[in-house]
N, C-alpha and C positions, 0 to 999 in steps of 0.2 A: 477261402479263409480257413485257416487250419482251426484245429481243434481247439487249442490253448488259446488262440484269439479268441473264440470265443467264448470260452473261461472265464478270460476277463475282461471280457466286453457285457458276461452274464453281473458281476458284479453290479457295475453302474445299472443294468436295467432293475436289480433288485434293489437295492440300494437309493436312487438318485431319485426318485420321486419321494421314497418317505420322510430324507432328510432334507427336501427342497418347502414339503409342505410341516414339517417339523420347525423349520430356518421360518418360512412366512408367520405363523401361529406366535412366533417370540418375537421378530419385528415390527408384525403388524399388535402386537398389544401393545407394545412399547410408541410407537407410534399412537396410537390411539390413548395412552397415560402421558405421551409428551402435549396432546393438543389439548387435552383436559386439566391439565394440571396448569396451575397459577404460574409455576417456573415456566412451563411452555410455551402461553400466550405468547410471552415477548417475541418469540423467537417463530413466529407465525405459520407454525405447523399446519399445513394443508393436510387431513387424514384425508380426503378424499383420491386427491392426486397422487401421494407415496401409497395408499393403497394400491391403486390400479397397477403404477409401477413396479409394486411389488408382485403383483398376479404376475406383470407382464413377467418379469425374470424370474421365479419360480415355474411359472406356467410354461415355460421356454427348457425349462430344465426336466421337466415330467414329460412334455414331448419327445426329448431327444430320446429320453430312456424309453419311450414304447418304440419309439422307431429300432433302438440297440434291442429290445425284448423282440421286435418281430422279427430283425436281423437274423438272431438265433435262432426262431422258433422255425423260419424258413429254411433255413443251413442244416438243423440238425432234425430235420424229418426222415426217417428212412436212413440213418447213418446207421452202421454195425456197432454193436455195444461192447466187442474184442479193446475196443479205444482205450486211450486215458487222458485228460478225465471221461465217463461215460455217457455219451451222448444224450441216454435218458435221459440221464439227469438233468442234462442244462437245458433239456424241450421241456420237463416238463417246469423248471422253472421259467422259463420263459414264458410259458403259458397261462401261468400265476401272475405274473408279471402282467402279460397284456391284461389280464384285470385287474391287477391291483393298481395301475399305473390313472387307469381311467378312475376308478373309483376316488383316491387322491387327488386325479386334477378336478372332478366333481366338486370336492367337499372343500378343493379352494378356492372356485367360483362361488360356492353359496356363502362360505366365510366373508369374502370380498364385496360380494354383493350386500351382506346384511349389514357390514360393517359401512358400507359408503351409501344403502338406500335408508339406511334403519338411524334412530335415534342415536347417538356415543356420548352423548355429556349430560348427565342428567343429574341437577344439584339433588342432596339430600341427606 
């Protein structure tokens, strides 16, 4: 894989998990405002169910982008830095990546989880 692939195959690994758990945090509250709200009822929003489903395909998307981050991080170990773009640069964001990636799908399993073990409707 040449260099500019992975260019911009570095994008999506930076990129694709922030605004995967960015997208879940605005769906899953709006879900969670459709089951509680009196207009909602009718329309017999499960938040337990579209939660999970929304883990599922958020969670599907922060996967791929570690797999594209270690893609990188393997490819451009030991490359000459004469290149362009400069190889540093996309290890070591790749390297940032492979933990920003995990940390992101962390913080949407506990989101997921509080939201589908934890109270959501609470008059007052």
């Amino acid at each position: 894989m040449t260099l500019k692939r992975l260019s911009m195959l570095q994008w999506f690994e930076l990129l694709g998990a922030g605004l995967a758990w960015a997208a879940q945090q605005v769906v899953g509250f709006g879900i969670g405002q459709a089951e509680c709200s009196a207009g909602g009822s009718r329309f017999g929003i499960s938040n337990d169910v579209w939660q999970l489903a929304l883990l599922a395909c958020a969670g599907t998307l922060v996967v791929l982008a570690e797999v594209a981050a270690a893609i990188v991080f393997v490819r451009t170990r030991g490359v000459g830095h004469e290149d362009d773009p400069p190889p540093g640069r996309l290890h070591f964001f790749a390297a940032a990546a492979l933990v920003a990636n995990v940390l992101f799908l962390t913080a949407m399993l506990l989101d997921t989880f509080a939201s589908v073990f934890g109270t959501l409707c609470r008059g007052g």
